[in-house]
C-alpha positions as a Markdown table, in Angstrom:
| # | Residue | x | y | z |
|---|---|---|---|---|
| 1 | Unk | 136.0 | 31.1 | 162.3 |
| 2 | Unk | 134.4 | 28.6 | 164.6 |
| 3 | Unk | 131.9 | 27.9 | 161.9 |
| 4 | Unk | 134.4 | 27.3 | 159.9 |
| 5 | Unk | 136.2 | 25.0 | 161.5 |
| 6 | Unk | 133.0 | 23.1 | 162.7 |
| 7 | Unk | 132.0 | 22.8 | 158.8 |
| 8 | Unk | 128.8 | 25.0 | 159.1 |
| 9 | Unk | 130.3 | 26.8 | 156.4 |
| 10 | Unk | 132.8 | 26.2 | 153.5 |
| 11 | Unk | 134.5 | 29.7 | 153.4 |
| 12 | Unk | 134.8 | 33.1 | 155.5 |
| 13 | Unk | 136.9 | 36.2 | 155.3 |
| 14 | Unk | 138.5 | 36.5 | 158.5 |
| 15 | Unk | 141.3 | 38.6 | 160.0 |
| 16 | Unk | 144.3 | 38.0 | 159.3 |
| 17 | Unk | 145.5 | 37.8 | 163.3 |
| 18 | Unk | 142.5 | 35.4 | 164.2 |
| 19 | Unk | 142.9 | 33.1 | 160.7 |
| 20 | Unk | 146.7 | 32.6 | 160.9 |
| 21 | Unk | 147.1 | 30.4 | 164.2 |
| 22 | Unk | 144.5 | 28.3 | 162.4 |
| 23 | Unk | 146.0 | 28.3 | 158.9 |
| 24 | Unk | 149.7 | 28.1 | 160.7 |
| 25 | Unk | 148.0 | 24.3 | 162.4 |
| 26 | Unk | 146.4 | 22.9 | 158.9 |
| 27 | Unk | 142.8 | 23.7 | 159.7 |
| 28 | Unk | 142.5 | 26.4 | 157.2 |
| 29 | Unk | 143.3 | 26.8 | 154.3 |
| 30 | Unk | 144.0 | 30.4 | 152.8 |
| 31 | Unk | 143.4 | 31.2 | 149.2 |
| 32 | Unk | 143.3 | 34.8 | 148.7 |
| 33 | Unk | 143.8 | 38.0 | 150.8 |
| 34 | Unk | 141.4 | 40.7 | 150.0 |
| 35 | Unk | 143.6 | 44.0 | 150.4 |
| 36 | Unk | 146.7 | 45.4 | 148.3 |
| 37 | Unk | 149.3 | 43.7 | 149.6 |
| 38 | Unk | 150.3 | 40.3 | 150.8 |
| 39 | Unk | 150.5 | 39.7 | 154.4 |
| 40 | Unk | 154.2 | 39.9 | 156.6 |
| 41 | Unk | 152.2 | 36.8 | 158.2 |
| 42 | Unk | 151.3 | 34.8 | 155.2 |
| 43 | Unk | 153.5 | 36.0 | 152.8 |
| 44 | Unk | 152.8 | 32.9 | 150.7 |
| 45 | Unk | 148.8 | 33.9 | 150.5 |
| 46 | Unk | 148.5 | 35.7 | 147.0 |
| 47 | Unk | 146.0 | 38.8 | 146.8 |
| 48 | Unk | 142.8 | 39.0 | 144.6 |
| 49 | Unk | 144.7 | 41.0 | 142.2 |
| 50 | Unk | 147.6 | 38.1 | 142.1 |
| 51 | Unk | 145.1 | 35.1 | 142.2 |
| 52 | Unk | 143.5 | 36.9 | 138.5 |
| 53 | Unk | 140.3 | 37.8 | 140.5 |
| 54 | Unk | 140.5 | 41.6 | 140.1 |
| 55 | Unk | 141.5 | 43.9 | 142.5 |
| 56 | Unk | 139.5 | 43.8 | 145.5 |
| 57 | Unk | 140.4 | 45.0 | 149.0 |
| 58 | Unk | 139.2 | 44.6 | 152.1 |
| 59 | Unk | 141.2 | 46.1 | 155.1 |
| 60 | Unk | 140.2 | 47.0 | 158.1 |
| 61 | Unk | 141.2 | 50.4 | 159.7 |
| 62 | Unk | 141.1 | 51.9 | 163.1 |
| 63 | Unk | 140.9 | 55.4 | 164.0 |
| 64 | Unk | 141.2 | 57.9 | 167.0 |
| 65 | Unk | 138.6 | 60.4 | 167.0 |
| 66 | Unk | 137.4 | 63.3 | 168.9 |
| 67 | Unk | 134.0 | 65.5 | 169.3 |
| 68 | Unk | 133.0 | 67.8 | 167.1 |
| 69 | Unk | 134.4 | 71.1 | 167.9 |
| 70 | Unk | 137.5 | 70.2 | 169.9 |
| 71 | Unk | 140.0 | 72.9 | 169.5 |
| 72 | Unk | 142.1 | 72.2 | 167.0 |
| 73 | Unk | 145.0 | 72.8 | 169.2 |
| 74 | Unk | 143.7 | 69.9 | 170.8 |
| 75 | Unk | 143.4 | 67.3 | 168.1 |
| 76 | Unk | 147.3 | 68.3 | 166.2 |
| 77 | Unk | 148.8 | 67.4 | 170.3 |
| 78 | Unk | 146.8 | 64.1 | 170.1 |
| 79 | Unk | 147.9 | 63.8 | 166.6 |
| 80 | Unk | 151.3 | 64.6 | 167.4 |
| 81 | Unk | 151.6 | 62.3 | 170.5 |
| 82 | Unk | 149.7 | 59.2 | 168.8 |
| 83 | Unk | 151.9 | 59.5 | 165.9 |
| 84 | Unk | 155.4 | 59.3 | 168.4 |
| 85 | Unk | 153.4 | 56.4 | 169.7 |
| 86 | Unk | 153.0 | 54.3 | 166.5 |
| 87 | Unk | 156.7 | 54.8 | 165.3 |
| 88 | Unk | 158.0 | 53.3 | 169.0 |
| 89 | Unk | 159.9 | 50.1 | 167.5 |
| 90 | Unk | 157.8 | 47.8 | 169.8 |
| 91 | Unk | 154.6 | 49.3 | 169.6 |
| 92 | Unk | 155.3 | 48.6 | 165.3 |
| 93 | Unk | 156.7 | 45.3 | 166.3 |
| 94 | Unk | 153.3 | 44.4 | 168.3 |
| 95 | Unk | 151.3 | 46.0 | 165.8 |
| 96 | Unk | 153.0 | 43.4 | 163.0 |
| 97 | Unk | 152.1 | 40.5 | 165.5 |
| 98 | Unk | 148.4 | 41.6 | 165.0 |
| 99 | Unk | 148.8 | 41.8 | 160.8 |
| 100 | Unk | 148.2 | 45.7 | 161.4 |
| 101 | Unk | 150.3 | 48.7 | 159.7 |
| 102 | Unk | 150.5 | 52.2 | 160.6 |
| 103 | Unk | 151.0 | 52.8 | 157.0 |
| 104 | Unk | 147.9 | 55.2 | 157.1 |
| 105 | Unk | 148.7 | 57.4 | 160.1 |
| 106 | Unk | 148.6 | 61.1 | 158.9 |
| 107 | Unk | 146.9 | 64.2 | 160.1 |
| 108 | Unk | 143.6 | 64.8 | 161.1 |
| 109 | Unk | 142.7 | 67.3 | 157.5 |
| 110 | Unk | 144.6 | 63.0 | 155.8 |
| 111 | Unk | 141.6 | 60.8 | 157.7 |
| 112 | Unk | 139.0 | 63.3 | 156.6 |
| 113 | Unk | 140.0 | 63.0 | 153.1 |
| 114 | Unk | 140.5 | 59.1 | 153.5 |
| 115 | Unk | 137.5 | 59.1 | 155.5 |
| 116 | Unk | 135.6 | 60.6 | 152.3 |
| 117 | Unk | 137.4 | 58.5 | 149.6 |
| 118 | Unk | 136.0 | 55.3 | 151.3 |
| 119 | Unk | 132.8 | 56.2 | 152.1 |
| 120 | Unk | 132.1 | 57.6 | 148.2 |
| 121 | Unk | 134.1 | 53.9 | 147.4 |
| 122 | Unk | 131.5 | 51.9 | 149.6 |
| 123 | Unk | 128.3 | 54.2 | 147.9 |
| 124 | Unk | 129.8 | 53.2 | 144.5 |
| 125 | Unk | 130.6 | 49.4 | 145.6 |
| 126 | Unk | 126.5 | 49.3 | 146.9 |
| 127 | Unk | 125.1 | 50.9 | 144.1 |
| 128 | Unk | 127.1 | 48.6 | 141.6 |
| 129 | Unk | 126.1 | 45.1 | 143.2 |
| 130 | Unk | 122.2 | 46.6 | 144.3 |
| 131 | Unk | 122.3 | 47.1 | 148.0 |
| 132 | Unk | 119.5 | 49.6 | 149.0 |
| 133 | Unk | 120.0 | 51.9 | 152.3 |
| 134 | Unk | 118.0 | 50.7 | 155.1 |
């Protein structure tokens, strides 16, 4: 974002929590949001799908995650106590401050599977444009 708003550069993808202060005071400029959805926080910001560019998404996610072998016990409590956590009305509330959704909070057996879907999504996404492993 700073070499953005220096003029090093002529476009970046940014987060949506760091670009909106800076779109909300006229610096920026957004002109399409790479996920599914628009934003709550820049509702007016079409997606790639909506702009005609084809659908293209690009979200961040964050997850909690334990060693191998924990008891599985173990992992369903932590499951079961993060997920009372993320429905609290201000912990969702703060969350939406950020741009971030809980829309993906599941089970541990859900992130393995999600886990898997975007990491065979990425492999297909590198082999189709030519990036090599390094």
């Amino acid at each position: 974002m700073a070499d953005l708003l220096s003029g090093q550069i002529d476009m970046t993808f940014a987060d949506v929590a760091i670009a909106v202060p800076q779109i909300k005071a006229g610096k920026v400029r957004a002109l399409v949001l790479p996920s599914d959805q628009r934003s709550p926080l820049i509702p007016d910001v079409p997606t790639f799908q909506e702009a005609g560019l084809g659908q293209f998404a690009l979200d961040a996610w964050f997850v909690l995650m334990a060693p191998t072998g924990t008891p599985a016990d173990i992992t369903q409590r932590l499951n079961r106590e993060v997920d009372l956590y993320l429905k609290e009305p201000e912990v969702l509330e703060r969350f939406r401050t950020f741009g971030f959704s809980t829309s993906g909070a599941g089970t541990p057996q859900s992130l393995q599977e999600f886990i898997r879907t975007e990491q065979a999504r990425w492999v297909r996404i590198a082999k189709e444009v030519g990036v090599e492993p390094q």
